[in-house]
LORO-702747 format. One line per 5 residues: for each residue x, y, z of C-alpha. Coordinates in nm, 4 decimals, padded with zeros to 6 digits, m for minus. Example, Ala and Ser with C-alpha at 12.3 -4.5 7.8 and 13.67 -1.06 7.14 Angstrom:
2
01.2300/m00.4500/00.7800 ~ 01.3670/m00.1060/00.7140
END
This chain:
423
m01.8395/00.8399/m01.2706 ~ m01.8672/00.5959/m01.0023 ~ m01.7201/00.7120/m00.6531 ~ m01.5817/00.3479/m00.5905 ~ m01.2594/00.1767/m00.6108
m01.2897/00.0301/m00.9564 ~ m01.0304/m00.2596/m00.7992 ~ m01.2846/m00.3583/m00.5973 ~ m01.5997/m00.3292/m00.8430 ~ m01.4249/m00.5282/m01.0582
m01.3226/m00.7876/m00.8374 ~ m01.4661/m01.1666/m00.8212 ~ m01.7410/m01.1780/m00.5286 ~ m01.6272/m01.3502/m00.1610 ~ m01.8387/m01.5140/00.1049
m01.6817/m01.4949/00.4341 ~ m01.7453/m01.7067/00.7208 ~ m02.1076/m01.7406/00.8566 ~ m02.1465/m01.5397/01.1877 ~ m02.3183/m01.8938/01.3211
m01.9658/m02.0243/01.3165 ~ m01.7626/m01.7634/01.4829 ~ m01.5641/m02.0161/01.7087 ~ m01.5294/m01.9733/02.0641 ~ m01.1354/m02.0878/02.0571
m00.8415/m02.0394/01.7988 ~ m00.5142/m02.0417/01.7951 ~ m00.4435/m01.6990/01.6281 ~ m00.7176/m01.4130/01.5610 ~ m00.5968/m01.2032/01.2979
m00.7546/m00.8229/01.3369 ~ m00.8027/m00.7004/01.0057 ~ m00.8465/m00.8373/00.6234 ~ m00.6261/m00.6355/00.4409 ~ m00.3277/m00.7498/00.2785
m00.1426/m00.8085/00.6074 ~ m00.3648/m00.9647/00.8047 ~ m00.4785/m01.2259/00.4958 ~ m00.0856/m01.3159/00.4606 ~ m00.0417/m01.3875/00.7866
m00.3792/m01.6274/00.7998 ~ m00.2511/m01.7878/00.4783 ~ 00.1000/m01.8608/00.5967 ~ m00.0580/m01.9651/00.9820 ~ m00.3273/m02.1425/00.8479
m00.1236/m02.3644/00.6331 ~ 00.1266/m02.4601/00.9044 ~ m00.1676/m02.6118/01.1195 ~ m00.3028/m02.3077/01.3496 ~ m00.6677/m02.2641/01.3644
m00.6661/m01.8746/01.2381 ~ m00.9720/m01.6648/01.2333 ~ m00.9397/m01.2968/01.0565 ~ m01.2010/m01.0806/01.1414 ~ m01.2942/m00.7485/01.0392
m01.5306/m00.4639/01.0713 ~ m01.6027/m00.4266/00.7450 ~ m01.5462/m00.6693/00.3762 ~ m01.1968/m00.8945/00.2901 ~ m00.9592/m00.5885/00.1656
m01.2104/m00.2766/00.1552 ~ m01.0047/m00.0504/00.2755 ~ m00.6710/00.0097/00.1612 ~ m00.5734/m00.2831/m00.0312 ~ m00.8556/m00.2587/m00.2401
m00.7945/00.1372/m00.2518 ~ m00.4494/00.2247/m00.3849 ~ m00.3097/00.2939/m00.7106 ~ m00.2261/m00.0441/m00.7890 ~ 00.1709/m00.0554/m00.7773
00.4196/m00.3279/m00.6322 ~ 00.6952/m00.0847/m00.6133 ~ 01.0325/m00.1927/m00.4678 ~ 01.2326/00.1260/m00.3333 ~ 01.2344/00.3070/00.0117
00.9850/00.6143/00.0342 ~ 01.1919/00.9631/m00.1204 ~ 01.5268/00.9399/m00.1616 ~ 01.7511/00.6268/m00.1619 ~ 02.0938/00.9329/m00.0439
01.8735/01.1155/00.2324 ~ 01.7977/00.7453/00.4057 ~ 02.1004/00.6921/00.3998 ~ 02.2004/01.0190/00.5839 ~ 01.9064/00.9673/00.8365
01.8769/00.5981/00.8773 ~ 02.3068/00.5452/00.8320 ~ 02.4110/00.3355/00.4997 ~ 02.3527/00.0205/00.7033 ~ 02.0323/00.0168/00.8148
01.9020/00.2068/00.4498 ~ 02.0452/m00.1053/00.2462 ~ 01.9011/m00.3522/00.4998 ~ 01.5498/m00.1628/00.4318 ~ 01.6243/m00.1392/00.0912
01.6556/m00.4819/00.0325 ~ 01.3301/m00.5650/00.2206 ~ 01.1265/m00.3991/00.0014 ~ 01.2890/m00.5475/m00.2663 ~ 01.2397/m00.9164/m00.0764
00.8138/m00.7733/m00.0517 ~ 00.7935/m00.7395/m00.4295 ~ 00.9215/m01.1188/m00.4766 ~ 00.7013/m01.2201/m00.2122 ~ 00.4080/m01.1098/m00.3738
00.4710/m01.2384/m00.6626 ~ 00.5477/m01.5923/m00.5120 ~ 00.1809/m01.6104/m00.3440 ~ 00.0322/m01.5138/m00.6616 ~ 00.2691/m01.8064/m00.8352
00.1913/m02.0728/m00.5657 ~ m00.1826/m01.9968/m00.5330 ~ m00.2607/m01.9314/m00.8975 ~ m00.4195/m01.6182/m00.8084 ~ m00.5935/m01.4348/m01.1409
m00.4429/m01.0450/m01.0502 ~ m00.2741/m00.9845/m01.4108 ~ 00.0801/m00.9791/m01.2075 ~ 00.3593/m00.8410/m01.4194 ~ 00.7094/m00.6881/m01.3773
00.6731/m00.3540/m01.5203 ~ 00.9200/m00.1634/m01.3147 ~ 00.8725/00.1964/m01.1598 ~ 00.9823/00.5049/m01.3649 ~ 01.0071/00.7791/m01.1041
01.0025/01.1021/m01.3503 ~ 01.1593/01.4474/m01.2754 ~ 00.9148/01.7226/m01.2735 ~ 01.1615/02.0236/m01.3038 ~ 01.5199/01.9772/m01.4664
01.6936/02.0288/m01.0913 ~ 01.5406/01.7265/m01.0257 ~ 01.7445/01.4754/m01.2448 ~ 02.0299/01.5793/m01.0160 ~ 01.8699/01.4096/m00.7321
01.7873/01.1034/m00.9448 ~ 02.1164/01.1155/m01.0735 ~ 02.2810/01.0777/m00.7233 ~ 02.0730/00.8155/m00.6117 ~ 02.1228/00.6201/m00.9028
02.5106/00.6488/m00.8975 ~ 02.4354/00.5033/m00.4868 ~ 02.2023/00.2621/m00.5627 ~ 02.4317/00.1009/m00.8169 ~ 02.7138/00.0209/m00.6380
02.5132/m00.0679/m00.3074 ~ 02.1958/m00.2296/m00.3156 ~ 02.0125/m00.2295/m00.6905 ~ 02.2775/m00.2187/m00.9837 ~ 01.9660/m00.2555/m01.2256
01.8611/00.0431/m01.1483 ~ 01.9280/00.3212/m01.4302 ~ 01.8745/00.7136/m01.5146 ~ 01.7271/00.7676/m01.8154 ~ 01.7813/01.1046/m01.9959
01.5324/01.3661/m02.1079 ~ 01.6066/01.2582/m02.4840 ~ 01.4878/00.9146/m02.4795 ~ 01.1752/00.9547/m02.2612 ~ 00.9749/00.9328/m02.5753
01.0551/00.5367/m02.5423 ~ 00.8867/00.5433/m02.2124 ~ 00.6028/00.7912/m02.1871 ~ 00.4038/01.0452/m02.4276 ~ 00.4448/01.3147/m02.2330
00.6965/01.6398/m02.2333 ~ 00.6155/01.7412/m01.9335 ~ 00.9059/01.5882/m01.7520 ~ 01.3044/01.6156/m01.7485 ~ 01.4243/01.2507/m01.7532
01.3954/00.9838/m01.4913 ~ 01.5453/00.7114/m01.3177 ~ 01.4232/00.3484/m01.3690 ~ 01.3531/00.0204/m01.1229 ~ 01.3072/m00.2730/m01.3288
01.2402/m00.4957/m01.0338 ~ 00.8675/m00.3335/m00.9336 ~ 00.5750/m00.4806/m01.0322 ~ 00.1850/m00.4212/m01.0705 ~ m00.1343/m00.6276/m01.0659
m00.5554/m00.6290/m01.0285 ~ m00.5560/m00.5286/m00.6273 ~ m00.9044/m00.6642/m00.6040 ~ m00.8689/m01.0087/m00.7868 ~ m00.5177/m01.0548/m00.5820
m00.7083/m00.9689/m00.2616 ~ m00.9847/m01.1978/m00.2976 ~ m00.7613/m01.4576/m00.4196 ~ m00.5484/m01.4189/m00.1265 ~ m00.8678/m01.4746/00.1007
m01.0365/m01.7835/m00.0794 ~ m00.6639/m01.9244/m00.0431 ~ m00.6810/m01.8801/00.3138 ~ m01.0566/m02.0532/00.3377 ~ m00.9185/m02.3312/00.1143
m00.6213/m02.3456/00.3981 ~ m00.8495/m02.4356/00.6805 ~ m00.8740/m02.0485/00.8047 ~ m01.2037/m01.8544/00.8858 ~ m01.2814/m01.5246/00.7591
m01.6112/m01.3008/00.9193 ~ m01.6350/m00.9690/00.7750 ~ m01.8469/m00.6945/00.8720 ~ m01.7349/m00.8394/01.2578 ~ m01.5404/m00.5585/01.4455
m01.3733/m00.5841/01.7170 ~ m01.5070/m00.4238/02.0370 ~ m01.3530/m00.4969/02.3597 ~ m00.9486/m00.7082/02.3336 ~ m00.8667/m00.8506/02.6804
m00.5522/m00.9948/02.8219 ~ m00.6543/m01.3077/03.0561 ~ m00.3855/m01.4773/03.1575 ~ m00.2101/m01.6725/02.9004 ~ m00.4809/m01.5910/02.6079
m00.6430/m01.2896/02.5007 ~ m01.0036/m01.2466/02.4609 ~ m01.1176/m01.0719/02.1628 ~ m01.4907/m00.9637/02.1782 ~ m01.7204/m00.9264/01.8615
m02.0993/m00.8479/01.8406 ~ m02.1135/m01.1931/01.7715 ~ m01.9137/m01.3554/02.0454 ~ m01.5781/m01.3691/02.1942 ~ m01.3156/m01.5558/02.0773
m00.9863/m01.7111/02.3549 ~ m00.7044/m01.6592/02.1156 ~ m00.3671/m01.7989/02.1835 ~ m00.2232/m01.4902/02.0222 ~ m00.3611/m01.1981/01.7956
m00.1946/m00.9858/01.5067 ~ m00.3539/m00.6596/01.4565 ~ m00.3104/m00.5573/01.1225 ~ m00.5126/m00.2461/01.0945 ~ m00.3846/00.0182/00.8848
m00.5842/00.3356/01.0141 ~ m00.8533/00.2070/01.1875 ~ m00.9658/00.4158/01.5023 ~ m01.0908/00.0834/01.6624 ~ m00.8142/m00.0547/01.8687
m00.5946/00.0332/02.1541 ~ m00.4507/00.3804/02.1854 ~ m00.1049/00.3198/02.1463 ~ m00.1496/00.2138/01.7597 ~ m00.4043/00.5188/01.6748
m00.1403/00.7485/01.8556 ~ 00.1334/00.6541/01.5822 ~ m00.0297/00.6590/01.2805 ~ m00.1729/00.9139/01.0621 ~ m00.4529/00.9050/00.8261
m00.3480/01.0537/00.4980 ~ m00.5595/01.0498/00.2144 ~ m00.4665/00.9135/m00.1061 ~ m00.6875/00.9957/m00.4202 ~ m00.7308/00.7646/m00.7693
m00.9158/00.7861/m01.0705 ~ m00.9875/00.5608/m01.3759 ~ m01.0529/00.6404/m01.7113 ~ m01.2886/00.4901/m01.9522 ~ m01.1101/00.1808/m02.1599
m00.8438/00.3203/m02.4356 ~ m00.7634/00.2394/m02.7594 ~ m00.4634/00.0326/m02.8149 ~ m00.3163/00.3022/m03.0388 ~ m00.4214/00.5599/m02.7737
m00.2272/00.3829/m02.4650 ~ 00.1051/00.2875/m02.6987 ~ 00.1448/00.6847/m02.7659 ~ 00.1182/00.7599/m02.3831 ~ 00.2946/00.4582/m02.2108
00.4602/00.3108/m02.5002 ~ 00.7258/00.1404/m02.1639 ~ 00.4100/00.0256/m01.9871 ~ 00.5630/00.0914/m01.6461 ~ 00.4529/00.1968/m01.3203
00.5431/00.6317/m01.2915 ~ 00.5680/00.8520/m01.0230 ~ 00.6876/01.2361/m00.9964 ~ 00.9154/01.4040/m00.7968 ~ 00.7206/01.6647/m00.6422
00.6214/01.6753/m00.2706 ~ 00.2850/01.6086/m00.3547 ~ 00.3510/01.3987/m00.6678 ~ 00.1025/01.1772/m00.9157 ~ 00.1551/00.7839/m00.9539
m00.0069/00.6183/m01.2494 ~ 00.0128/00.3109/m01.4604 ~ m00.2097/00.1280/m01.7332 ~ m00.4666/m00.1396/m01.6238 ~ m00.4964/m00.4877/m01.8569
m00.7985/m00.3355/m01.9609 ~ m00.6522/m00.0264/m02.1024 ~ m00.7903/00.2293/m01.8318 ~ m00.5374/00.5033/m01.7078 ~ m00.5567/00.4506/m01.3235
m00.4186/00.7867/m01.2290 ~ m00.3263/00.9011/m00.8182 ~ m00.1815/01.1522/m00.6196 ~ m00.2969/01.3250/m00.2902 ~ m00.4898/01.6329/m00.4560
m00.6572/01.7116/m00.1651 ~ m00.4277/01.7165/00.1656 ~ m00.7264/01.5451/00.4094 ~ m00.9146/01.2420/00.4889 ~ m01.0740/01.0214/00.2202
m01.4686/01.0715/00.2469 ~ m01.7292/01.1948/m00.0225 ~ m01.6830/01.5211/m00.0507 ~ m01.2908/01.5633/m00.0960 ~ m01.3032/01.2205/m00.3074
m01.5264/01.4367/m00.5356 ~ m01.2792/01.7434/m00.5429 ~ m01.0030/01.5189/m00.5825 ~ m01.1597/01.4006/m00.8846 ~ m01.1693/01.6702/m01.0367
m00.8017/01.7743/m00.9697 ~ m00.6368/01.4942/m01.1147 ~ m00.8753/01.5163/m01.3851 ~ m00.6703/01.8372/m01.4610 ~ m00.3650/01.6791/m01.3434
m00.4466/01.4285/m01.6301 ~ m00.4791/01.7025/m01.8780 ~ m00.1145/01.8818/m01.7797 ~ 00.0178/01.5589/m01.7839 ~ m00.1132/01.4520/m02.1345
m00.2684/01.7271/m02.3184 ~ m00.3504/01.5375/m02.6022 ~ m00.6139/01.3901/m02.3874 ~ m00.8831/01.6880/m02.2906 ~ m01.1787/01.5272/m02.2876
m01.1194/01.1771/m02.1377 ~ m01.4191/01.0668/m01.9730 ~ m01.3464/00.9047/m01.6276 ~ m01.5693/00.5947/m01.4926 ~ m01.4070/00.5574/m01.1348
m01.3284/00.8118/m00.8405 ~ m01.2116/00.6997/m00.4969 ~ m00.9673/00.7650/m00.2769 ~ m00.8442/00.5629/00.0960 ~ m00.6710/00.6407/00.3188
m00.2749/00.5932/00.3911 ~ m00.1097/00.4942/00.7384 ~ 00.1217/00.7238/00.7970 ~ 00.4034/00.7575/01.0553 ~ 00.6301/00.9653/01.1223
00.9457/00.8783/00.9369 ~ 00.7180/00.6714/00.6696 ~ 00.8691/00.3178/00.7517 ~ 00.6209/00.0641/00.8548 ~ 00.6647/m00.1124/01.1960
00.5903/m00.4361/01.3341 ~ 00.6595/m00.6128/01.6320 ~ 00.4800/m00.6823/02.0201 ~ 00.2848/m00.4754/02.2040 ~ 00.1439/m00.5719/02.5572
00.0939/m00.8809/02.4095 ~ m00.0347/m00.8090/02.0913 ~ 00.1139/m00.8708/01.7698 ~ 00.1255/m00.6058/01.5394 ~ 00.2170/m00.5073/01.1351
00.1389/m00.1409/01.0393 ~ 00.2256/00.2206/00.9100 ~ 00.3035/00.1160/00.5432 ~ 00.3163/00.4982/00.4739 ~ 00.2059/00.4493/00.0790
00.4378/00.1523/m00.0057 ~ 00.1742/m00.1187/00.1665 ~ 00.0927/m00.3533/m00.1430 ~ 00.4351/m00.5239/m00.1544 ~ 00.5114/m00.4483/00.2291
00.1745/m00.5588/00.4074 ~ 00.1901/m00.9589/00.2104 ~ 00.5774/m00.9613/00.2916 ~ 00.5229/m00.8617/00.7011 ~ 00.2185/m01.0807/00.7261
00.4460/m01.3323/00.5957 ~ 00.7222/m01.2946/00.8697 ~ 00.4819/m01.1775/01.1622 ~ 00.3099/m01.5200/01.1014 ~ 00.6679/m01.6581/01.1232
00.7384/m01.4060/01.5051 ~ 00.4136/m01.5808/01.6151 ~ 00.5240/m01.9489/01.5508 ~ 00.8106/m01.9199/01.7347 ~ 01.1017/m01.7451/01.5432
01.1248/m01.3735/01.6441 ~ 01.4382/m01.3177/01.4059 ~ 01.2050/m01.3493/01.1621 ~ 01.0879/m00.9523/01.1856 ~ 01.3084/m00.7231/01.0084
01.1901/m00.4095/01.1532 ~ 01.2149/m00.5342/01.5030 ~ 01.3730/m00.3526/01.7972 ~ 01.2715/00.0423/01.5972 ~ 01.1797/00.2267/01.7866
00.7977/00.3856/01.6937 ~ 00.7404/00.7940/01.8449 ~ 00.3845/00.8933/01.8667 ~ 00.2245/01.1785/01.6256 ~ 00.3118/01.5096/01.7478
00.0146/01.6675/01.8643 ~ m00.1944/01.3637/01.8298 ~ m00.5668/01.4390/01.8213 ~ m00.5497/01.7881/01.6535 ~ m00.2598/01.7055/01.4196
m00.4791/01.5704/01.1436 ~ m00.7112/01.9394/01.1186 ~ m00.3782/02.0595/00.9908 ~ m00.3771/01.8626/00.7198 ~ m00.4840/02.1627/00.4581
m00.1946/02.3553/00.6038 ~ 00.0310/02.1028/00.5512 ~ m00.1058/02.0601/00.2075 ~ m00.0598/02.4592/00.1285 ~ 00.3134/02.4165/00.2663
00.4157/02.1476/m00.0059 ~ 00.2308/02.3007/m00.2720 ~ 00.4594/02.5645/m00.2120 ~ 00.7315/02.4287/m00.2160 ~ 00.6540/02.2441/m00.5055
00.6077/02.5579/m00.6932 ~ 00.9320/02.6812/m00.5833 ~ 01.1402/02.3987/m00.6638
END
């Protein structure tokens, strides 16, 4: 079992920039090669900006090339309790964003003729105990006459149409998600932005960002750059001011991949082919790749991504697998790996300007669709059109107890197993 993001090992290679070239002058200097950061060079780079996107380590090898490989529309939880916390307003508004990131993504895979196996499978969010489906049920009645009227329940009795599995108690249905090949989408993504006139040096952190006047100085081991503006667009990176690390919250998300299935095998568990995800607190997301592996998620272990609780998180979904499908006992898995999620505190992502400094972040697990949609429209704040943010103006309240909040992850853990089991 290899312990590395089988998105990435099975993506096409990419050559960045040559560290000779690193230019001393550009207009924008994009902080970060994920998702967000190579949307924003794309979109920049193609209205005439000189863009350079730097980052410590390769084009997407952190979290874009290390999730479960979803482009789910849909706010985090429930559609009813973000409603109640957010008002019906600003939830529909949200709402419809995320529905606006899925269409996004698909359109730069369209225009760019990126190779990523797109499709609109929709999400099937299952109910793991029968109390559940009146949740789903609630939400769905919302949803239909607010902001997705294709969204539909879909009763205990004809799951068999959907997934092989009687482990769950119905489930409620959004065609409009999507999936695709993260890797092969993220390296697309980047050779579009080379072929756009943008520059991309990887393993090129940033060590020192200055404010000098009108521009902003961004320092590298390999020279500084005068930017006319910068976009940081670093997920959970410890490497950049203070008031970004003291907002977000490394959570670690865990996926494995099985060894390539039999046709026959696959149509008897997925036989709807969709995206799924559970209702419990700490819940499993899977799907099917176009090579027939089961790429199968969850946060098993309630820490950071490294190693060690990669390994043990293996091993849990391999028995999360197993619950889940029990006709499958001894599937062999080839891939383990896990990365880590940005969290904040109300899970909603934030962009916007700080001290100068452009920033997209905090995806909170829904970063696929949402990171290529707000590099998108933060490319659009820095041209000149600061409508063009839909999250602006929220305001963004620092981790409790940042710096010691994170060794309580187990604890935290513990607490939803709980009340998982309870329920």
């Amino acid at each position: 079992m290899k312990l590395t993001s089988y998105w990435l090992d099975t993506a096409p290679t990419f050559e960045g920039t040559p560290h000779a070239a690193l230019p001393g002058k550009a207009d924008v200097v994009v902080i970060g090669a994920g998702f967000s950061g190579l949307s924003a060079a794309l979109r920049l780079a193609r209205s005439g900006a000189s863009v350079v996107v730097i980052d410590r380590g390769p084009v997407i090898g952190e979290a874009s090339g290390r999730n479960g490989g979803h482009v789910n529309n849909g706010l985090a939880g429930n559609y009813g309790m973000a409603c109640a916390r957010l008002g019906e307003a600003t939830a529909a508004r949200l709402y419809e964003v995320f529905n606006q990131a899925v269409n996004t993504v698909e359109t730069i895979v369209t225009e760019n003729a990126i190779d990523c196996s797109f499709r609109r499978c929709g999400k099937l969010k299952l109910a793991s105990r029968a109390q559940h489906m009146d949740a789903l049920r609630a939400d769905q009645a919302r949803l239909a006459t607010q902001v997705d009227p294709d969204a539909r329940l879909i009763e205990a009795a004809d799951l068999g149409g959907e997934i092989g599995s009687s482990q769950f108690f119905g489930g409620l249905l959004y065609p409009q998600s999507a999936q695709m090949h993260m890797g092969r989408f993220g390296i697309g993504l980047a050779q579009s932005v080379l072929k756009a006139g943008g520059q991309i040096f990887e393993n090129t952190p940033m060590i020192a960002l200055r404010r000098e006047g009108s521009l902003t100085r961004v320092t590298t081991p390999y020279g500084a750059i005068e930017a006319g503006a910068v976009l940081m667009a670093t997920g959970t990176s410890r490497n950049g001011p203070s008031f970004f690390r003291r907002r977000i919250m490394p959570v670690g998300s865990f996926i494995v991949a099985s060894e390539p299935l039999d046709t026959a095998t696959i149509a008897a568990l997925m036989p709807g082919n969709r995206n799924v995800v559970t209702t419990q607190n700490i819940h499993n997301y899977f799907r099917v790749s176009a090579d027939n592996r089961l790429i199968f998620g969850g946060r098993a272990c309630f820490s950071k991504s490294d190693r060690k609780s990669d390994i043990k998180s293996g091993e849990m979904l391999r028995a999360a697998i197993r619950a889940t499908f029990p006709q499958l006992p001894d599937i062999r898995l080839d891939y383990c790996w896990g990365g880590d999620v940005d969290m904040t505190v109300d899970r909603l992502p934030r962009a916007g300007e700080w001290n100068g400094v452009f920033y997209t972040m905090g995806y909170s697990g829904h970063g696929t669709q949402m990171s290529v949609y707000m590099g998108q429209r933060m490319a659009e704040v820095i041209a000149g059109n600061p409508q063009a943010n839909p999250l602006r103006g929220m305001p963004w309240p620092p981790i409790p107890m940042y710096g010691v909040a994170e060794h309580f992850l187990p604890v935290v853990g513990a607490y939803y197993h709980i009340k998982d089991y309870l329920s």
